[in-house]
Structures are given as C-alpha cells and as structure tokens.
PyMOL commands that place a pseudoatom at each C-alpha (Angstrom):
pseudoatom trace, name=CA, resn=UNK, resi=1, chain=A, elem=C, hetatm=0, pos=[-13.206, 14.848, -6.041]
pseudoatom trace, name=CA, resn=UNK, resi=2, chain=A, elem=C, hetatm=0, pos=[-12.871, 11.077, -6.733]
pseudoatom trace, name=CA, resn=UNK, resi=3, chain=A, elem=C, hetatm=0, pos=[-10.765, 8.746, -4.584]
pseudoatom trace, name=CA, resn=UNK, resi=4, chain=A, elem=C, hetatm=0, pos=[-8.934, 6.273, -6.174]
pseudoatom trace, name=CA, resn=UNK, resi=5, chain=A, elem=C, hetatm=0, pos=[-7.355, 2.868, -5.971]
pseudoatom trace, name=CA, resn=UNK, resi=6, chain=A, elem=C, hetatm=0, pos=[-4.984, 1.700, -8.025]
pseudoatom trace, name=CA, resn=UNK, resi=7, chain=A, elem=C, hetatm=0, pos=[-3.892, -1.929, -7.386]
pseudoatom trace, name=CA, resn=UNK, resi=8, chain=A, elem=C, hetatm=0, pos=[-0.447, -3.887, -8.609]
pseudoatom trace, name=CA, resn=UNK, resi=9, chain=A, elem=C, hetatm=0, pos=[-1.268, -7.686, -7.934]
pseudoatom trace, name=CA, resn=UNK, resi=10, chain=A, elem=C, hetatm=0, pos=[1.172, -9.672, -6.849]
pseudoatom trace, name=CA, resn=UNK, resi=11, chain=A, elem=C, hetatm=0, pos=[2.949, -11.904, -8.350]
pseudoatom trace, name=CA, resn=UNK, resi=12, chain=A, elem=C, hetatm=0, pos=[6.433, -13.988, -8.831]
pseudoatom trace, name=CA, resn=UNK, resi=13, chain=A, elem=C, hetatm=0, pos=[8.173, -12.731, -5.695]
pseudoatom trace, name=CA, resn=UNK, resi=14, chain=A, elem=C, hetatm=0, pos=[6.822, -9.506, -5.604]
pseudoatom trace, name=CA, resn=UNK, resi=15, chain=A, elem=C, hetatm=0, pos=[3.873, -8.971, -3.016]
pseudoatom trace, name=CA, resn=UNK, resi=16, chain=A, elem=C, hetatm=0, pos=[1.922, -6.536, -4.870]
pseudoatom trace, name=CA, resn=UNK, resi=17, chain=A, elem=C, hetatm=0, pos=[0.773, -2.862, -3.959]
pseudoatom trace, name=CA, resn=UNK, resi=18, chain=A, elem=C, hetatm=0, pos=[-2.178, -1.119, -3.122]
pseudoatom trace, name=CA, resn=UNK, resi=19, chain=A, elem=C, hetatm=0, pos=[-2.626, 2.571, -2.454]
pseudoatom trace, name=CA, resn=UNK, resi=20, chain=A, elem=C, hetatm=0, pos=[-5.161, 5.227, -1.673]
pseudoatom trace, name=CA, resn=UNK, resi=21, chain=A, elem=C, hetatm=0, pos=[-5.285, 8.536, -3.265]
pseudoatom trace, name=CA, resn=UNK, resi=22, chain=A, elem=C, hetatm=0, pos=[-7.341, 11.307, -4.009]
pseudoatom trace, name=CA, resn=UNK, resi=23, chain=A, elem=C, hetatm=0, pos=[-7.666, 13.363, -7.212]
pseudoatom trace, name=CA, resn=UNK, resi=24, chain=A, elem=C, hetatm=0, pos=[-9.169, 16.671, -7.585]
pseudoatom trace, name=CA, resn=UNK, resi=25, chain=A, elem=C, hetatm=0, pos=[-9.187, 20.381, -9.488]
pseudoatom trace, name=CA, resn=UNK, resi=26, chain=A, elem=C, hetatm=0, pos=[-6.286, 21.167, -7.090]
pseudoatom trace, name=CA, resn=UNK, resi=27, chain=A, elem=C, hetatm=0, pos=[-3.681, 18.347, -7.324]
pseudoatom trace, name=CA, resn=UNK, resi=28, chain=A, elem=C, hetatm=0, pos=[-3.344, 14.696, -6.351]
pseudoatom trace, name=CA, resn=UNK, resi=29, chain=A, elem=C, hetatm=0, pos=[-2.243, 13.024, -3.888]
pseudoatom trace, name=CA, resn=UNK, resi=30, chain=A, elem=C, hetatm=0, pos=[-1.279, 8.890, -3.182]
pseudoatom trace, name=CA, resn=UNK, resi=31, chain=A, elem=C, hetatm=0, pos=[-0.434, 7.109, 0.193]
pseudoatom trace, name=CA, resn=UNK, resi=32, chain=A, elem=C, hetatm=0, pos=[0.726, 3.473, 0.271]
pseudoatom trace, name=CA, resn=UNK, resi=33, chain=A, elem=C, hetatm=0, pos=[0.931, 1.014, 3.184]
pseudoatom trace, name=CA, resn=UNK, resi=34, chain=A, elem=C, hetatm=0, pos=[3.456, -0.808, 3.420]
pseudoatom trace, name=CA, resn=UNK, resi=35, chain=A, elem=C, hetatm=0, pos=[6.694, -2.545, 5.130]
pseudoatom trace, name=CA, resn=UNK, resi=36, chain=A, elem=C, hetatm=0, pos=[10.158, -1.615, 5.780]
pseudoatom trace, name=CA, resn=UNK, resi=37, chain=A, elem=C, hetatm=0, pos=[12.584, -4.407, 4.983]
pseudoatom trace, name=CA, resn=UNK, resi=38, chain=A, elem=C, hetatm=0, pos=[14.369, -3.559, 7.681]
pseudoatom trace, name=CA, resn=UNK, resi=39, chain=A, elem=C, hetatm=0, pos=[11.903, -4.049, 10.027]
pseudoatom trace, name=CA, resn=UNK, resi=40, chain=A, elem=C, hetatm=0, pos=[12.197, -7.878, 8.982]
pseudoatom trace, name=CA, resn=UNK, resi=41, chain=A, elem=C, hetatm=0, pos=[14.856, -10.469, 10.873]
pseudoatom trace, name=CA, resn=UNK, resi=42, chain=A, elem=C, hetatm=0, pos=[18.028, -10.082, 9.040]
pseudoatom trace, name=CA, resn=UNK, resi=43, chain=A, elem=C, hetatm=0, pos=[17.490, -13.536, 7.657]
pseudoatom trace, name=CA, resn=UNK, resi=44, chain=A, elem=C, hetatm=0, pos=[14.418, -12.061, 5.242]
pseudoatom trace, name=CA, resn=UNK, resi=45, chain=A, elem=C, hetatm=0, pos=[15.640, -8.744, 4.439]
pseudoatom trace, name=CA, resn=UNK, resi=46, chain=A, elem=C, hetatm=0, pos=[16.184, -9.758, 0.709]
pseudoatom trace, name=CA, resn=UNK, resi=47, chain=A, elem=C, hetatm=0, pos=[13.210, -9.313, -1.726]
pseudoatom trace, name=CA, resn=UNK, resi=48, chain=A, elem=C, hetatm=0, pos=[13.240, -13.316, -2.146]
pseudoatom trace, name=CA, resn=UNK, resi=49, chain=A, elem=C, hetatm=0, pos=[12.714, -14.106, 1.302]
pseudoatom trace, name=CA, resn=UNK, resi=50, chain=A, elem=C, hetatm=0, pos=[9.416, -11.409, 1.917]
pseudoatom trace, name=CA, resn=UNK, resi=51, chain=A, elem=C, hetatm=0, pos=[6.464, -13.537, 1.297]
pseudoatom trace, name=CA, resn=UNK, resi=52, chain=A, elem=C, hetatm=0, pos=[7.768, -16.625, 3.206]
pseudoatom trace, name=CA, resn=UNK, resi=53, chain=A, elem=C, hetatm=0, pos=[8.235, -14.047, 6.276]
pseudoatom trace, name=CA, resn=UNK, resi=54, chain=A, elem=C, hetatm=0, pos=[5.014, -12.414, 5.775]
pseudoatom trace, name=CA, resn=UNK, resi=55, chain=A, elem=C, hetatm=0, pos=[2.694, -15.146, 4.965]
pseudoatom trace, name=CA, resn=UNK, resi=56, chain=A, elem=C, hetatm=0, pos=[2.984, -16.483, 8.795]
pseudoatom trace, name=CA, resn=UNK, resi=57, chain=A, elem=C, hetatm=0, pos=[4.157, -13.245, 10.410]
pseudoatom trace, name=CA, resn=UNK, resi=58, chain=A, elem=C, hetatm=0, pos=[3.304, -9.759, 11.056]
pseudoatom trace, name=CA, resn=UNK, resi=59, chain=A, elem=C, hetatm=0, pos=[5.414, -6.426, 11.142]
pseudoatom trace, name=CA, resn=UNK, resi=60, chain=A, elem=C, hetatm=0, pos=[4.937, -2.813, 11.401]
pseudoatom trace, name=CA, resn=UNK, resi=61, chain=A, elem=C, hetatm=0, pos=[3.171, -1.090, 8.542]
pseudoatom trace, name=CA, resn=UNK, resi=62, chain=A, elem=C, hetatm=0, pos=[3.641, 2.161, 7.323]
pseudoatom trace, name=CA, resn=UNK, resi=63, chain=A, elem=C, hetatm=0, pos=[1.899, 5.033, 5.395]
pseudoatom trace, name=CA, resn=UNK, resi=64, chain=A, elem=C, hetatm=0, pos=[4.065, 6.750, 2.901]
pseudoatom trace, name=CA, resn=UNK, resi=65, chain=A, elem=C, hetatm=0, pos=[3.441, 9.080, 0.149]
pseudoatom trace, name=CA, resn=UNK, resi=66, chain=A, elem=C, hetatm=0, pos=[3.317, 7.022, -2.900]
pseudoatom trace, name=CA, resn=UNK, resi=67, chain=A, elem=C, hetatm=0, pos=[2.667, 10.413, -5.625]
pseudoatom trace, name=CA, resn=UNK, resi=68, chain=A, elem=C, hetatm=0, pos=[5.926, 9.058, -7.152]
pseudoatom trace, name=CA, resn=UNK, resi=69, chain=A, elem=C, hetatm=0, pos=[5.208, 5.606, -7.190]
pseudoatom trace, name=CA, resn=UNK, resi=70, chain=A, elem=C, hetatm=0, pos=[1.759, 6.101, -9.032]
pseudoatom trace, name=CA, resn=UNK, resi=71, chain=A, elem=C, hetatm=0, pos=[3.100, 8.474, -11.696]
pseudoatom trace, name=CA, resn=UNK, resi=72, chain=A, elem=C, hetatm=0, pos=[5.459, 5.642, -12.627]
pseudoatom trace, name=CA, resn=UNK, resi=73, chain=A, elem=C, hetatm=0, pos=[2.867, 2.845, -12.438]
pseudoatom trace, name=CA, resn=UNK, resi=74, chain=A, elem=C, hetatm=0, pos=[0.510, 4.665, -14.435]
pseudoatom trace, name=CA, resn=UNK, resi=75, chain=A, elem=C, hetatm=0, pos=[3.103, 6.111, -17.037]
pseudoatom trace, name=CA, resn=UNK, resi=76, chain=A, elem=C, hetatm=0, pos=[4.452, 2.572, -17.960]
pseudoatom trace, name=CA, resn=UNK, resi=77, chain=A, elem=C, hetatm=0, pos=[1.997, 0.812, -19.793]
pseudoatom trace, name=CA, resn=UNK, resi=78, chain=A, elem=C, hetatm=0, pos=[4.061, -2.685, -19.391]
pseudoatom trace, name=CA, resn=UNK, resi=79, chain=A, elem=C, hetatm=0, pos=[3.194, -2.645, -15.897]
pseudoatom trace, name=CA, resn=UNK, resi=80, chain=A, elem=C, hetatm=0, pos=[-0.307, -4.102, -14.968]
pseudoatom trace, name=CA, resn=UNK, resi=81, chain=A, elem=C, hetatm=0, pos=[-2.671, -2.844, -12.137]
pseudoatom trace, name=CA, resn=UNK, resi=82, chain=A, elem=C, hetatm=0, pos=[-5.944, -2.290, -11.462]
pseudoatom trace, name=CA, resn=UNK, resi=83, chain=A, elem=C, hetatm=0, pos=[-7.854, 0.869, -10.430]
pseudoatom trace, name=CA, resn=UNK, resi=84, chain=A, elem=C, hetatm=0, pos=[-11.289, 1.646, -8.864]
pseudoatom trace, name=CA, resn=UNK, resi=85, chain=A, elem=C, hetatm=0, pos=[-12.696, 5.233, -8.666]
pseudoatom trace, name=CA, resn=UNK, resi=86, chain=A, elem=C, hetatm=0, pos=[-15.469, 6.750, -6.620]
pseudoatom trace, name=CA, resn=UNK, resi=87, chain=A, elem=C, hetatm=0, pos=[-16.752, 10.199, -5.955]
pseudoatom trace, name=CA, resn=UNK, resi=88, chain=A, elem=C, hetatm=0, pos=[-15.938, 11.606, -2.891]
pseudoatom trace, name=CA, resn=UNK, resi=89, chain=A, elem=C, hetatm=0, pos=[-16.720, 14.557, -0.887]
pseudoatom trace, name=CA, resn=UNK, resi=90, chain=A, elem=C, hetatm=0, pos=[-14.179, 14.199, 1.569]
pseudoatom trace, name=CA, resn=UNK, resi=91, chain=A, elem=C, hetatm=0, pos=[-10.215, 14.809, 1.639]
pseudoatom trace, name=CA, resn=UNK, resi=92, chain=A, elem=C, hetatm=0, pos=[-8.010, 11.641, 2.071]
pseudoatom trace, name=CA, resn=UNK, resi=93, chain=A, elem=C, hetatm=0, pos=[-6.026, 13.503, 4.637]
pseudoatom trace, name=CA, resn=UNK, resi=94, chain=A, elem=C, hetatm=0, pos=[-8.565, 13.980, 6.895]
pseudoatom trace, name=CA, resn=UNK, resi=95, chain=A, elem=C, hetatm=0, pos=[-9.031, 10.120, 7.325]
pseudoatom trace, name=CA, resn=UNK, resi=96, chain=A, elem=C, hetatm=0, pos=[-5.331, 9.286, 7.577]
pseudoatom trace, name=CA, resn=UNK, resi=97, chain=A, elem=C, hetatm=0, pos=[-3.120, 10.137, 10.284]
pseudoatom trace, name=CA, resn=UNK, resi=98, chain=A, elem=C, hetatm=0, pos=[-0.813, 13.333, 10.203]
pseudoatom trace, name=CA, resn=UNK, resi=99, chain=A, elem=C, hetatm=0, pos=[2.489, 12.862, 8.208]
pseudoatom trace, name=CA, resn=UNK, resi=100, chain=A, elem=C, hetatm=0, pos=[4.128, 13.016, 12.293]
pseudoatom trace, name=CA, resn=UNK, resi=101, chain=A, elem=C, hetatm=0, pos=[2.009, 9.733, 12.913]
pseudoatom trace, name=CA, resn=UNK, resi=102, chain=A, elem=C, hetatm=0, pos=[2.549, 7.432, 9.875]
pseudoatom trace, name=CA, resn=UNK, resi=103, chain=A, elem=C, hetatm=0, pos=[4.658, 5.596, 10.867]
pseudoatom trace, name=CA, resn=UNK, resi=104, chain=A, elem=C, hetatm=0, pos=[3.854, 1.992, 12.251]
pseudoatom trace, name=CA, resn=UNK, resi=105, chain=A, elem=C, hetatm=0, pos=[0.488, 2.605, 12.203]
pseudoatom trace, name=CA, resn=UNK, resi=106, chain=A, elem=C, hetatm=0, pos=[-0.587, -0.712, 12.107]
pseudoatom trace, name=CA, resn=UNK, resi=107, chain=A, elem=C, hetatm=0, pos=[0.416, -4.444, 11.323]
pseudoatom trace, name=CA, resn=UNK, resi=108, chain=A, elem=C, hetatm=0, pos=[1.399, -5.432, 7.793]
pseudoatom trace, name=CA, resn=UNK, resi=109, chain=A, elem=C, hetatm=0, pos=[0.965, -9.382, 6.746]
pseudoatom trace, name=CA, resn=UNK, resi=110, chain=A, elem=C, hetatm=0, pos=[0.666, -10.691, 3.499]
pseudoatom trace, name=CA, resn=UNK, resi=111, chain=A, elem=C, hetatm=0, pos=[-2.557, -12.725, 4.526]
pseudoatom trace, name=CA, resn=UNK, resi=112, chain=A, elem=C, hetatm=0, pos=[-6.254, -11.490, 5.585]
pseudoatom trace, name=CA, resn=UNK, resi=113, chain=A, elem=C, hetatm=0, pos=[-7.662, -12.376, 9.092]
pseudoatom trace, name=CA, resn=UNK, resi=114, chain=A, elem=C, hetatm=0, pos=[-10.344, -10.026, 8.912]
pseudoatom trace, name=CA, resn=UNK, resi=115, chain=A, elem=C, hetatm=0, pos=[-12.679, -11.950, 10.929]
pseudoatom trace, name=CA, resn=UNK, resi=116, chain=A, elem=C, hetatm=0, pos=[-12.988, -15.132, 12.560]
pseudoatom trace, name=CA, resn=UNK, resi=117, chain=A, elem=C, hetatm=0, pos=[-13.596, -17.919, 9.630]
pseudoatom trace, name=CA, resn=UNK, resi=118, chain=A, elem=C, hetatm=0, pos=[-12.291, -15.272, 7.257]
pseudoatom trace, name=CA, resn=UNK, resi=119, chain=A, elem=C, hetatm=0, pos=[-9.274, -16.585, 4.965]
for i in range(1, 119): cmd.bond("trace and resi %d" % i, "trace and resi %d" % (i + 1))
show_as sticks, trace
zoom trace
C-alpha cells in the first residue's frame, strides 16, 4: 500500500488543499481537512473574505471524504498540486477517526503554531 499526499497550494484567494489518502490492490481512498463556511461569522462566509478570517482566527475543522475531489484534481492537468508517496503497511482508517466522529475534530487556521517560536 502507499499513502499519499497530494497538495493544491494556495494561492489568489483560494487557501489551498491538502489531503491524505491511501492507495492499494483494493481501491483508494482520500480524506481532506477542512472548514465549513458556515462555521465562519456571517461577515466572512464569502470565498473573498476566508483568509483574512483565518489568518488571525481559528474554527472547527473537519474530515471529509475527498475520493471526488482527488479524481478531479488529478484528471485536470490545468490544475497544479503536488504529491508525496510512501509505502505503508498500515490502513488510513485505522489512524483517523470513525466516519460518526469527523466532524470538528480539531481547529482549522490558515497559519502554523506548531510550537513555541514556530511561524
């Protein structure tokens, strides 16, 4: 099996995309973290107003299945993204919670604070 992680950058307005997946002899499968729009004051719900929100605020993240998303992202070659593969003995599912308990799962911001002195 090989995990997988293919990466949209950001850019313009658009805050990017990464997701997790797994591909093996019997199928693949994709899961994204990511906002809700709605989970935004009213005053950033539109697509324009994200980033300024996120760069100095927090909201609930959430897991989704992102199979969809992939298949388009890597069937349109005008769209640029990265990828890294590794082998891997173990199923993504195993590490992620249950499909019952995706959803806010954590915080999503569009800045790291992964450690103190971290940027």
């Amino acid at each position: 099996m090989q995990l997988v992680a293919p990466v949209q950058p950001s850019h313009g307005m658009a805050p990017g995309h990464m997701v997790i997946g797994q591909e093996s002899p019997d199928g693949m499968s994709y899961y994204g973290f990511r906002f809700d729009p709605e989970d935004l004051p009213a005053d950033f719900q539109r697509r324009e107003r994200w980033q300024e929100y996120l760069y100095s605020h927090k909201t609930p993240g959430h897991i989704r299945d992102d199979l969809t998303y992939v298949q388009g992202l890597l069937g349109d070659k005008t769209r640029k993204h990265l990828e890294k593969r590794v082998d891997c003995d173990q199923s993504v599912e195993t590490v992620i919670p249950t499909s019952m308990d995706r959803d806010k799962v954590g915080d999503y911001k569009a800045t790291w604070a992964c450690c103190p002195g971290c940027r």
